[in-house]
N, CA, C and O atoms as CSV, one atom per row, in Angstrom:
chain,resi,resn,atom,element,x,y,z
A,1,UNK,N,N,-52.177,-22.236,39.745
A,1,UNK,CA,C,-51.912,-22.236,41.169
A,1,UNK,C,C,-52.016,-20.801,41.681
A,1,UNK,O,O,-51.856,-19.795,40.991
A,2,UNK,N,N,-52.272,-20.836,42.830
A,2,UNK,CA,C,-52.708,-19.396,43.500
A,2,UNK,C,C,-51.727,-18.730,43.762
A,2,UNK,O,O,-50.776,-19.478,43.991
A,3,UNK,N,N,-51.313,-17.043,43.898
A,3,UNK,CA,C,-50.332,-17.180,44.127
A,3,UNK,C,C,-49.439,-17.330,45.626
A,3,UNK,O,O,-48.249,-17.411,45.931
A,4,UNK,N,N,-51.096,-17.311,46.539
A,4,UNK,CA,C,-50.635,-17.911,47.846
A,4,UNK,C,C,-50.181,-18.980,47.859
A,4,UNK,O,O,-49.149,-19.100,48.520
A,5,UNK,N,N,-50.729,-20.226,47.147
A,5,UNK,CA,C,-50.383,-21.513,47.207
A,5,UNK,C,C,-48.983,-21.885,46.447
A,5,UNK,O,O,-48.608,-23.054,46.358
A,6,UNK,N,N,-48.046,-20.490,45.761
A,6,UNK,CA,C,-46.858,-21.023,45.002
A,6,UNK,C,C,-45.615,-21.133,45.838
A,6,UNK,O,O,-45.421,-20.184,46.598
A,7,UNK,N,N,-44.686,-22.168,45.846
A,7,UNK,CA,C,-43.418,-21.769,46.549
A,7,UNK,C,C,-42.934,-20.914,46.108
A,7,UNK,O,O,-43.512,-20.437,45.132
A,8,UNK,N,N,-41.742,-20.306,46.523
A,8,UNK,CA,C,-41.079,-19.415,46.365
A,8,UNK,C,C,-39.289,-19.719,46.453
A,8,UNK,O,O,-38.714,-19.676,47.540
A,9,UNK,N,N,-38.658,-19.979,45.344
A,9,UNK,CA,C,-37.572,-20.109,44.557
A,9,UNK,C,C,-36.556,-19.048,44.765
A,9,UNK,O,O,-36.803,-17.969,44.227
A,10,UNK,N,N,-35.335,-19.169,45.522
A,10,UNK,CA,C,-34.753,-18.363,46.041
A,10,UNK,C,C,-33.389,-18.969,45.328
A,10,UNK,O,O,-33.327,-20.194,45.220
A,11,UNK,N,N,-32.202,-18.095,44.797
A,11,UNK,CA,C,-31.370,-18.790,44.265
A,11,UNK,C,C,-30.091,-18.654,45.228
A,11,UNK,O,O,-29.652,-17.703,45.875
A,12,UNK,N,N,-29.564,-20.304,45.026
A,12,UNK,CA,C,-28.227,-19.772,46.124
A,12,UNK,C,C,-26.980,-20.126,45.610
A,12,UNK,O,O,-26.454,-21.231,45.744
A,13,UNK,N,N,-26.510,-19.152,45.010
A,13,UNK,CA,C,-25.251,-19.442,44.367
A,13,UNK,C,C,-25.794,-20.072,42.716
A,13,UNK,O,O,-26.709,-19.512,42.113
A,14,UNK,N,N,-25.215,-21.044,42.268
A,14,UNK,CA,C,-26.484,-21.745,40.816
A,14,UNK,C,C,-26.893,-22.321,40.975
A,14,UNK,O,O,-26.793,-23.258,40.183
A,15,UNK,N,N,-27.718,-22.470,42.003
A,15,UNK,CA,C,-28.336,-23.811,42.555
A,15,UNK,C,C,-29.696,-22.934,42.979
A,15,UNK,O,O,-29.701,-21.740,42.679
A,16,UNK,N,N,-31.040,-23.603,43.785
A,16,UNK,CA,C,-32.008,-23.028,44.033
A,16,UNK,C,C,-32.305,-23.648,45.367
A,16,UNK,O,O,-31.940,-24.790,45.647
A,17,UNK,N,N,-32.888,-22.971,46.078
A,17,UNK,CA,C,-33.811,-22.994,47.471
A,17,UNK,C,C,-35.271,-23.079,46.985
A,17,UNK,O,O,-35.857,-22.077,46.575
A,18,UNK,N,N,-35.848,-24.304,47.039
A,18,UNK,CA,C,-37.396,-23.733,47.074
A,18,UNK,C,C,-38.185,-24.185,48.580
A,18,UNK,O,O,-38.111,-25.303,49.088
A,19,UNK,N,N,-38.854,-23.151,49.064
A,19,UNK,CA,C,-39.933,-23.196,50.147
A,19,UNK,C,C,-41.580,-22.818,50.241
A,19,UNK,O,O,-42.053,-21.684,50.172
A,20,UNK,N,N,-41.919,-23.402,50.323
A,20,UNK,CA,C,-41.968,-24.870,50.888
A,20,UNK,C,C,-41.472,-25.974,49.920
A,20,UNK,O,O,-41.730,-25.772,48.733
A,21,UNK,N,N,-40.807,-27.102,50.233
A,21,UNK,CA,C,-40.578,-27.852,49.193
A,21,UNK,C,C,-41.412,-28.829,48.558
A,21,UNK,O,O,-41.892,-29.753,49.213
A,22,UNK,N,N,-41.632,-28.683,47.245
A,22,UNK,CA,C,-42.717,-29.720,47.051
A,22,UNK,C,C,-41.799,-30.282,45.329
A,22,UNK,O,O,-41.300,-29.516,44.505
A,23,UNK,N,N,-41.836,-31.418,45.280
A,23,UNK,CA,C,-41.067,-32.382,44.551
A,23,UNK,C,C,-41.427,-32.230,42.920
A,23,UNK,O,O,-40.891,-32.830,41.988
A,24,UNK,N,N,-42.388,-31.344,42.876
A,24,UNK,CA,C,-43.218,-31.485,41.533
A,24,UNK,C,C,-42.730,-30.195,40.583
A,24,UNK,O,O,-42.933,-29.963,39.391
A,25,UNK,N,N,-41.878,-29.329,41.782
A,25,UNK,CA,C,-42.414,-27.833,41.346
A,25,UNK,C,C,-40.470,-27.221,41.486
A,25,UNK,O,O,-40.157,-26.186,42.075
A,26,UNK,N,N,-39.626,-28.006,40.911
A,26,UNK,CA,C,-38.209,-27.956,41.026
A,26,UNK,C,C,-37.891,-26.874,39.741
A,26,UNK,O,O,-38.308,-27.155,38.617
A,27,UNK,N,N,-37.190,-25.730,39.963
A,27,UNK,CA,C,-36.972,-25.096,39.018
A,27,UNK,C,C,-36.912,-25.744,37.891
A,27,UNK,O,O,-37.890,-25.756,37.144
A,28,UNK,N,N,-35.785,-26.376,37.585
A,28,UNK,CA,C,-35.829,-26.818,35.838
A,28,UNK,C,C,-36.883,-27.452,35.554
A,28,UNK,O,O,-37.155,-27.313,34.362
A,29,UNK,N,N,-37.739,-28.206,36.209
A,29,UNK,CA,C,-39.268,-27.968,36.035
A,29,UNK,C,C,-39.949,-27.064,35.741
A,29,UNK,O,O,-40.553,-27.321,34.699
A,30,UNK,N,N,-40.182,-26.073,36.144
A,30,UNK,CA,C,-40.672,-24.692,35.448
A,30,UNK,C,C,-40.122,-24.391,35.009
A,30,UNK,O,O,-40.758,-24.373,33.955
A,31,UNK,N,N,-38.799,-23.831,34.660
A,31,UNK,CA,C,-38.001,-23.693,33.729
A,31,UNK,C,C,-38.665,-23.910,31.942
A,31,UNK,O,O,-39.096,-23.237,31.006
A,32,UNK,N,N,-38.356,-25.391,32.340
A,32,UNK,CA,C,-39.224,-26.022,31.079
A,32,UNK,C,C,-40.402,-25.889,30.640
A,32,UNK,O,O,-40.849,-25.831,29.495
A,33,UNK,N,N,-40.937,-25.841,31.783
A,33,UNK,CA,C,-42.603,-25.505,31.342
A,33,UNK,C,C,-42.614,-24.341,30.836
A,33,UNK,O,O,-43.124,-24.347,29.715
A,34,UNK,N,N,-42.066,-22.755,31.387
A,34,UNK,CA,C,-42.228,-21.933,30.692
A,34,UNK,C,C,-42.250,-21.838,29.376
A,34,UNK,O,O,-43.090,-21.615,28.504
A,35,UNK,N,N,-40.570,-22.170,29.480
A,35,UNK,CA,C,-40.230,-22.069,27.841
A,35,UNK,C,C,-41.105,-22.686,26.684
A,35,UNK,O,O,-41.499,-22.259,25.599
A,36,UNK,N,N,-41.249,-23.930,27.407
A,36,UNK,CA,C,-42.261,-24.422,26.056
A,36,UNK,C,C,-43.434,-23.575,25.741
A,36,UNK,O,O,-43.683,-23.053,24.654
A,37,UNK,N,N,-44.421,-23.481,27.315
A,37,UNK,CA,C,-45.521,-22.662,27.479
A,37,UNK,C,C,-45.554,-21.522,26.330
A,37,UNK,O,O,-46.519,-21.389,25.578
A,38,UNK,N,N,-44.380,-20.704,26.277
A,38,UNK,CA,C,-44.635,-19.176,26.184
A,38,UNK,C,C,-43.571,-18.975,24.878
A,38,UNK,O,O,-43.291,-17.868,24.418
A,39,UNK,N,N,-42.959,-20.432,24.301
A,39,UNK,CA,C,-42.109,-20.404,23.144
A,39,UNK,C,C,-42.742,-19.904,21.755
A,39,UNK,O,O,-43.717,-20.416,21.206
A,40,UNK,N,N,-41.995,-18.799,21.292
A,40,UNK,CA,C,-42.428,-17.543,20.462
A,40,UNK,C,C,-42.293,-18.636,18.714
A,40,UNK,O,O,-42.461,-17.934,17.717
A,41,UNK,N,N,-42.087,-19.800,18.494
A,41,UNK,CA,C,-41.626,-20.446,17.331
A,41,UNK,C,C,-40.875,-19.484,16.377
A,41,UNK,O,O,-39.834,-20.094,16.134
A,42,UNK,N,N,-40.855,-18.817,15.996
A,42,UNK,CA,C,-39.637,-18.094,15.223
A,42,UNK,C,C,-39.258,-16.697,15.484
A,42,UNK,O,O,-39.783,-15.860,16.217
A,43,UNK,N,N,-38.079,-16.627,14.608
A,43,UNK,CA,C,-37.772,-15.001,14.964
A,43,UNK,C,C,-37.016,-14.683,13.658
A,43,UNK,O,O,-36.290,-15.438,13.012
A,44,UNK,N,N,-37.433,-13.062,13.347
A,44,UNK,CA,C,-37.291,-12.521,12.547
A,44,UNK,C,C,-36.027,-12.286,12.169
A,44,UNK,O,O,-35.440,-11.657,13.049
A,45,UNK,N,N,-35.106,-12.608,10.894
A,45,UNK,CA,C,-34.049,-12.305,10.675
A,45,UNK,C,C,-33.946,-11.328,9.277
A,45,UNK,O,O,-34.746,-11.076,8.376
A,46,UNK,N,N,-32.535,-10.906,9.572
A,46,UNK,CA,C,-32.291,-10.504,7.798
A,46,UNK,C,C,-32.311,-11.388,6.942
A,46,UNK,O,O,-32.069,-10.930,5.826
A,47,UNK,N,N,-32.479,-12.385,6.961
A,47,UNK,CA,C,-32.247,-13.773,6.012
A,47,UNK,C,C,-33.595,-14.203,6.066
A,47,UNK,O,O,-33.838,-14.885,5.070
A,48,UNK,N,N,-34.768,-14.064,6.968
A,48,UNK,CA,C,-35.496,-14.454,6.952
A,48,UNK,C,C,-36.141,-14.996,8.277
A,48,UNK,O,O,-35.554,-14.765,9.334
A,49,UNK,N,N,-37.242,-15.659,8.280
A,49,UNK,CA,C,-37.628,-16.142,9.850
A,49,UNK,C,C,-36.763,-17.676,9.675
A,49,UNK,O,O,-36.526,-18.262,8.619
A,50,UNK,N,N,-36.429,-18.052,10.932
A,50,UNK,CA,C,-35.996,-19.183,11.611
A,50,UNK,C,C,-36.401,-19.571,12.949
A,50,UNK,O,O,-36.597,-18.724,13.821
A,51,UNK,N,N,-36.496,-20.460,13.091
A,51,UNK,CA,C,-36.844,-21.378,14.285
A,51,UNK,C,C,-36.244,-20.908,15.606
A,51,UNK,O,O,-35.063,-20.596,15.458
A,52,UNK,N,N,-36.722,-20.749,16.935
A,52,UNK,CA,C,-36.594,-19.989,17.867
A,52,UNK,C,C,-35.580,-20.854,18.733
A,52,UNK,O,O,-36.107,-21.396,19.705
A,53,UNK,N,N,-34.284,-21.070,18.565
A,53,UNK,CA,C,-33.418,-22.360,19.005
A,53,UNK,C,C,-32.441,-21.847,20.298
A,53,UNK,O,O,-31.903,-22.861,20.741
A,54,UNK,N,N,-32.049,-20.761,21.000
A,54,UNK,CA,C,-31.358,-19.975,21.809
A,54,UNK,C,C,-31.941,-19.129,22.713
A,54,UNK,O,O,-32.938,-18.793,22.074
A,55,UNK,N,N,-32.015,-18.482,23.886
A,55,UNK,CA,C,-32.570,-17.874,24.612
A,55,UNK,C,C,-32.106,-16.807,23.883
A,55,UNK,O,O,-33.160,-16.232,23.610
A,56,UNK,N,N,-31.025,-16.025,23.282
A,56,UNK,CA,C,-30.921,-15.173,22.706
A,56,UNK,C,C,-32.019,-14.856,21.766
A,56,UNK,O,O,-32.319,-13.663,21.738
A,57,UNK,N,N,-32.548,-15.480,21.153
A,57,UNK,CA,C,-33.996,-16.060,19.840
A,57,UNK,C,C,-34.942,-15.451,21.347
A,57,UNK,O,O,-35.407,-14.312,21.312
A,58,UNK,N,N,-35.058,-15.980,22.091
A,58,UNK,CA,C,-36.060,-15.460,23.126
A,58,UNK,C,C,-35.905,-13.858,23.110
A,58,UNK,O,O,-36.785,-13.117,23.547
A,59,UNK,N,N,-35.150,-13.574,22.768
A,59,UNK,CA,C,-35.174,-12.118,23.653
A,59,UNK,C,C,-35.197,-11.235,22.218
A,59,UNK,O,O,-35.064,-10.020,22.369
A,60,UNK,N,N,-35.348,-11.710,20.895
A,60,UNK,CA,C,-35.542,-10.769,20.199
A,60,UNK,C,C,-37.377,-11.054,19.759
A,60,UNK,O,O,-37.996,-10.641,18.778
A,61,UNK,N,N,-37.740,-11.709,20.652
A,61,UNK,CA,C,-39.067,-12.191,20.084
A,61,UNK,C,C,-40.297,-11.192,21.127
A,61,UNK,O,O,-39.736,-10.710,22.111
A,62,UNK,N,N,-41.562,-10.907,21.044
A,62,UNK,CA,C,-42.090,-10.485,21.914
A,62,UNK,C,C,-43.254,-11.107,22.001
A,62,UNK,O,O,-43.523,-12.029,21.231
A,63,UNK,N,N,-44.371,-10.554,23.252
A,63,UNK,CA,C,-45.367,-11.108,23.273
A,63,UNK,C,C,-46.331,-10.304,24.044
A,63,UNK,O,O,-46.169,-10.064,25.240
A,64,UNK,N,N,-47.358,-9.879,23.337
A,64,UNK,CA,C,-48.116,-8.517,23.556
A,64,UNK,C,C,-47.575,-7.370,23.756
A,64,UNK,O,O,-47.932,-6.521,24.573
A,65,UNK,N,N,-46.408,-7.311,22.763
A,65,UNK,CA,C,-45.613,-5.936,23.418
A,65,UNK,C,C,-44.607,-6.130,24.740
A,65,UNK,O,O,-44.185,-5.240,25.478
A,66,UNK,N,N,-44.349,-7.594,24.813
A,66,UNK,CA,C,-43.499,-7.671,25.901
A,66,UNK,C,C,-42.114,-8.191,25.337
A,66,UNK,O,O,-42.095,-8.683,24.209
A,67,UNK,N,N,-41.296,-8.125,25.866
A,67,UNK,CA,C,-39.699,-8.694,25.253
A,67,UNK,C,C,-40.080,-10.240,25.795
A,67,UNK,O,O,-39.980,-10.399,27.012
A,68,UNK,N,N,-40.563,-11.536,24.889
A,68,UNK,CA,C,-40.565,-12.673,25.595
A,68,UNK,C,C,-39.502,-13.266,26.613
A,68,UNK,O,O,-39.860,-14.089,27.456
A,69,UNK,N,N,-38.615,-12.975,26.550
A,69,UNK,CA,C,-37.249,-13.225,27.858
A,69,UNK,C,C,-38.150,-12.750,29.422
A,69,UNK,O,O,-38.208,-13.257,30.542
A,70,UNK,N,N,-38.771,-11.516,28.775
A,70,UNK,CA,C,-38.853,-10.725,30.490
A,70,UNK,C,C,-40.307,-11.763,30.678
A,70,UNK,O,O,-40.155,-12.623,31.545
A,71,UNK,N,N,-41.585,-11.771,30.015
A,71,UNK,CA,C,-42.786,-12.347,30.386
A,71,UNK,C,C,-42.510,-14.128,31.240
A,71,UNK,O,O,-43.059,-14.765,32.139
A,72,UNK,N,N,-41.091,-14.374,30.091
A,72,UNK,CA,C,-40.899,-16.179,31.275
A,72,UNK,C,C,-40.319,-15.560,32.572
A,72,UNK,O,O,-40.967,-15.847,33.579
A,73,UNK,N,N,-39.446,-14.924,32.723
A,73,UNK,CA,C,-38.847,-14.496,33.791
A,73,UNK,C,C,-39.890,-13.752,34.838
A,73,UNK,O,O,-39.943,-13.847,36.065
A,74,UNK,N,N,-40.743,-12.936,33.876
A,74,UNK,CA,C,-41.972,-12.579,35.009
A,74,UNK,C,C,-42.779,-13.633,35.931
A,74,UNK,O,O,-43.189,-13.527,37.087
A,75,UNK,N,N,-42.858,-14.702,34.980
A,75,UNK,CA,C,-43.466,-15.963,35.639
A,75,UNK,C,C,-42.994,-17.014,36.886
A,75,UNK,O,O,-43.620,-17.673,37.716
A,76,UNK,N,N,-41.564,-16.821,36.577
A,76,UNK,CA,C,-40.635,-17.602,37.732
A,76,UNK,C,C,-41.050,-17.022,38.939
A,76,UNK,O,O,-41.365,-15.839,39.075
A,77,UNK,N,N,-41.043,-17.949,39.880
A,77,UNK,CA,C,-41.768,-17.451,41.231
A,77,UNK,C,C,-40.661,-17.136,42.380
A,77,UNK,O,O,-39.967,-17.975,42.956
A,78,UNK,N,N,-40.661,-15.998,42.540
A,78,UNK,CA,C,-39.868,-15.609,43.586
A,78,UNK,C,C,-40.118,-14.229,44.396
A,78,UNK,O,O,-40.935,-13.355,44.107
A,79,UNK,N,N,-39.338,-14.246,45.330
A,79,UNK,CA,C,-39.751,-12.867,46.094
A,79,UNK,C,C,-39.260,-12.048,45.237
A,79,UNK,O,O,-38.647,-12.373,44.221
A,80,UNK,N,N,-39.673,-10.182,45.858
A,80,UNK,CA,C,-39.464,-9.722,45.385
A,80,UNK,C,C,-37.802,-8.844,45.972
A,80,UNK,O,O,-36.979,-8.017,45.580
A,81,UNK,N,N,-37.967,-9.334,46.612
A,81,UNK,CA,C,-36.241,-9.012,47.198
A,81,UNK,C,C,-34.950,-9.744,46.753
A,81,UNK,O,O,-33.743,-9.509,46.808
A,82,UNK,N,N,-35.912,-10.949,46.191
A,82,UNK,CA,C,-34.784,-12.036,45.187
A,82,UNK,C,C,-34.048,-11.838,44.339
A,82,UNK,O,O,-32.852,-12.050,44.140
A,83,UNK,N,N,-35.913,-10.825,43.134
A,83,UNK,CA,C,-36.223,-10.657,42.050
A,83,UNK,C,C,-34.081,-10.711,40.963
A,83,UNK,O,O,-33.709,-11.135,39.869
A,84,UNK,N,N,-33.323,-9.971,42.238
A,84,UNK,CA,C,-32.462,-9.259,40.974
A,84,UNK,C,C,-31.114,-10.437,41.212
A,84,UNK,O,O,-30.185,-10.138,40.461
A,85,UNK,N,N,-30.946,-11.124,41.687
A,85,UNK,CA,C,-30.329,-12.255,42.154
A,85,UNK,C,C,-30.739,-13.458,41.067
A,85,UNK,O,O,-30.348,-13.975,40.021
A,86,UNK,N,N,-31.528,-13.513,41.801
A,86,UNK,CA,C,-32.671,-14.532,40.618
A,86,UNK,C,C,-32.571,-14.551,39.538
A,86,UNK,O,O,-32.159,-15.648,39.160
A,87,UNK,N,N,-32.875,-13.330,38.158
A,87,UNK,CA,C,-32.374,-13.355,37.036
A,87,UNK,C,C,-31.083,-13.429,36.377
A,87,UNK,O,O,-30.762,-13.838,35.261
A,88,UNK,N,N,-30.164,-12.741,37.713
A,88,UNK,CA,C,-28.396,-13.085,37.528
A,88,UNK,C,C,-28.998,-14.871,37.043
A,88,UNK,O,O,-29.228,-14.925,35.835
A,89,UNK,N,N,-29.221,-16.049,37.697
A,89,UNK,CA,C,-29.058,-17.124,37.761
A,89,UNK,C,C,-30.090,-17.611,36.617
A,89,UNK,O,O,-30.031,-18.482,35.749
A,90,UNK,N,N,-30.799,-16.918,36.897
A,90,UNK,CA,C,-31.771,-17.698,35.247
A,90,UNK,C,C,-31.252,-17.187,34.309
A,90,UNK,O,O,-31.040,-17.968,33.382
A,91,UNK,N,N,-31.003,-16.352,34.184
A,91,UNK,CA,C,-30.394,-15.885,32.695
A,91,UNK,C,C,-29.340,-16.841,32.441
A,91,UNK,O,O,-29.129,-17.020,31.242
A,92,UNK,N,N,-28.544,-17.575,33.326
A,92,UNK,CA,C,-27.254,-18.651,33.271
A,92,UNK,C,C,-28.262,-19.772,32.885
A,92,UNK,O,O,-27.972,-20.260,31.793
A,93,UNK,N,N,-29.186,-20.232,33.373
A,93,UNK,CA,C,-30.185,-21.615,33.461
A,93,UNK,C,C,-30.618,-21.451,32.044
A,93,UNK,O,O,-30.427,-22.322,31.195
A,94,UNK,N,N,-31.290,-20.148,31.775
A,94,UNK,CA,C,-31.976,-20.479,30.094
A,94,UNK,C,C,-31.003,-20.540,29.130
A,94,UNK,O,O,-30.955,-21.301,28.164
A,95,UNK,N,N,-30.073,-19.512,29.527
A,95,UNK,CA,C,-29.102,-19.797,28.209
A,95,UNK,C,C,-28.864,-20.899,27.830
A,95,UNK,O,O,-28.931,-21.182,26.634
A,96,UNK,N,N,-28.463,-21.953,28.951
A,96,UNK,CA,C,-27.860,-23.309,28.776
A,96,UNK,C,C,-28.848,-24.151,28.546
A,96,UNK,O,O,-28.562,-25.060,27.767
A,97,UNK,N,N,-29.990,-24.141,29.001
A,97,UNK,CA,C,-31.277,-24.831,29.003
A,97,UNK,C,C,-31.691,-24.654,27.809
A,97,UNK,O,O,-31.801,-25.680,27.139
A,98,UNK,N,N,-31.918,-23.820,27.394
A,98,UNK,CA,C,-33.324,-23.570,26.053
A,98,UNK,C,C,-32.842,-24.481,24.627
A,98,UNK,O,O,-33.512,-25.283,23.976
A,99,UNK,N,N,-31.715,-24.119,24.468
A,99,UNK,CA,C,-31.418,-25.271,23.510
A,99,UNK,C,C,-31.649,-26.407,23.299
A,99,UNK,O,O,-31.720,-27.092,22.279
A,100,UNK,N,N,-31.847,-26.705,25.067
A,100,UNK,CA,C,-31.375,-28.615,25.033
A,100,UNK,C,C,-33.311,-29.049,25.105
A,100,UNK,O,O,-33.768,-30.159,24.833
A,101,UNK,N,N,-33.985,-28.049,25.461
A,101,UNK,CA,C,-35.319,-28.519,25.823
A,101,UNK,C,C,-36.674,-28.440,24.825
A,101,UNK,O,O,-37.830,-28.778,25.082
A,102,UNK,N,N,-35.991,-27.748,23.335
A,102,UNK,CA,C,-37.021,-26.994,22.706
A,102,UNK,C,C,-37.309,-28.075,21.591
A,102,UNK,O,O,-37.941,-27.740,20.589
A,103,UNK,N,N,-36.875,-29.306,21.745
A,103,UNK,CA,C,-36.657,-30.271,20.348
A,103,UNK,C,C,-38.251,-30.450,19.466
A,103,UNK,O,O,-38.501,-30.234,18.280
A,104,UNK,N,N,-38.998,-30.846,20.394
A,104,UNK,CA,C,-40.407,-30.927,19.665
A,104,UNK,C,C,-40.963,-29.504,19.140
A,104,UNK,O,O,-41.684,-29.498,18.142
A,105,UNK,N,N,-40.701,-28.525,19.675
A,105,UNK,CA,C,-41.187,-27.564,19.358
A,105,UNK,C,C,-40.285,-26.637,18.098
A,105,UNK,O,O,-41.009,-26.214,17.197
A,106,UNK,N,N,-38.889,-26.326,17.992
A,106,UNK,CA,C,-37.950,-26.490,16.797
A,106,UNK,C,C,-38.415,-27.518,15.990
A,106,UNK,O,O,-38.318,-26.944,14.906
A,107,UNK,N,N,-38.814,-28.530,15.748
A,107,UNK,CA,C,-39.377,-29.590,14.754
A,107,UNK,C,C,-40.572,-29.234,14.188
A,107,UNK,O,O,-40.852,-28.942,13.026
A,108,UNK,N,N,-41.266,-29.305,15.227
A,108,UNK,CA,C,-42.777,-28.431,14.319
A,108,UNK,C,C,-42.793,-27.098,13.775
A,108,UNK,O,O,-43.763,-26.803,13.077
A,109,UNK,N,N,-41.752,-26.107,13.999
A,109,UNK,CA,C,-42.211,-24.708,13.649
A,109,UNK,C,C,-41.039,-24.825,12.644
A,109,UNK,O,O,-41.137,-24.099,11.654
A,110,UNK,N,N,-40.283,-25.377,12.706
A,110,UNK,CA,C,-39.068,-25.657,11.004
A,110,UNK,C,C,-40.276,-26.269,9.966
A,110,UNK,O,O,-40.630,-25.719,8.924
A,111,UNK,N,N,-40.600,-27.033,10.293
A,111,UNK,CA,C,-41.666,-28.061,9.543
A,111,UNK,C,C,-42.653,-27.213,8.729
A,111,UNK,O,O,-42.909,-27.484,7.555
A,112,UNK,N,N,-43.256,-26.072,9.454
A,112,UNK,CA,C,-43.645,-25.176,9.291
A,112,UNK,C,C,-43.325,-24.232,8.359
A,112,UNK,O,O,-43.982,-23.946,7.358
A,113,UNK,N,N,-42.236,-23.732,8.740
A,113,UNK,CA,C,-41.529,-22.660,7.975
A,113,UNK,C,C,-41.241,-23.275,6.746
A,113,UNK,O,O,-41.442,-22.591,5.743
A,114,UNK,N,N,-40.673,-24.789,6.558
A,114,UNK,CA,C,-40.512,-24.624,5.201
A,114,UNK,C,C,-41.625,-24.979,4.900
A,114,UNK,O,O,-41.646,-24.484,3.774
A,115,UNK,N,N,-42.945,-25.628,5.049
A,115,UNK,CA,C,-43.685,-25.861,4.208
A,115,UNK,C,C,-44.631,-24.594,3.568
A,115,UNK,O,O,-45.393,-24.712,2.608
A,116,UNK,N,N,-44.435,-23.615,4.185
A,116,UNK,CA,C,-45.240,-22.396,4.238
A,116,UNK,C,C,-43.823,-21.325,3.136
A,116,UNK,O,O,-43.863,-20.146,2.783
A,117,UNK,N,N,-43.087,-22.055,2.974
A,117,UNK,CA,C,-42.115,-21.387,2.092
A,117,UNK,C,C,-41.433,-20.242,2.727
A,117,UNK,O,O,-41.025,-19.267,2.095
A,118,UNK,N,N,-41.328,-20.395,3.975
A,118,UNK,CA,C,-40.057,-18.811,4.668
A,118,UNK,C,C,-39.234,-19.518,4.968
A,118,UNK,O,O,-38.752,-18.967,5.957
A,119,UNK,N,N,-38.743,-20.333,4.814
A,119,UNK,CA,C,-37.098,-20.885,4.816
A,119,UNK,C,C,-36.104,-20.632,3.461
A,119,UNK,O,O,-34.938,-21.025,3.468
């Protein structure tokens, strides 16, 4: 989508404003899409790699040199006067979110890990 053609996601309180409203394009809708989109499948531990299951797991992971936390958050569409409002409230949304949404993708990259022997 263009980025003329994107609404723009304004947060009010923990809840969201989007304008123009269009039914398809509801934060925890993107929300989700990101995460899956841009989900790093594991992260490096002292114990070893494990499955990317916490937004915390997001934020020790990267992606081209980016902290993956900031590249989904780069993606969320909002002004730029929002920008620091906005992450107050997503950072509340993924924390609680990422767990509950990552099931197919935790399944395949465990599946993974042990068959590839890093578990």
């Amino acid at each position: 989508m263009s980025e003329s053609e994107r609404p723009t996601i304004k947060a009010a309180g923990e809840k969201w404003e989007v304008h123009p409203y269009q039914t398809s394009r509801k934060p925890p809708t993107v929300i989700g899409a990101l995460v899956r989109e841009m989900y790093p499948d594991f992260v490096d531990t002292p114990n070893g790699k494990k499955p990317v299951l916490t937004w915390e797991d997001f934020k020790r992971t990267t992606i081209t040199g980016v902290s993956t936390d900031k590249k989904v958050l780069e993606e969320f569409w909002c002004l730029p006067e929002d920008r620091a409002k906005a992450d107050v409230v997503l950072e509340l949304k993924f924390k609680n979110m990422v767990p509950k949404i990552l099931s197919e993708e935790k399944r395949a990259v465990t599946k993974k890990l042990y068959k590839d022997g890093n578990v």
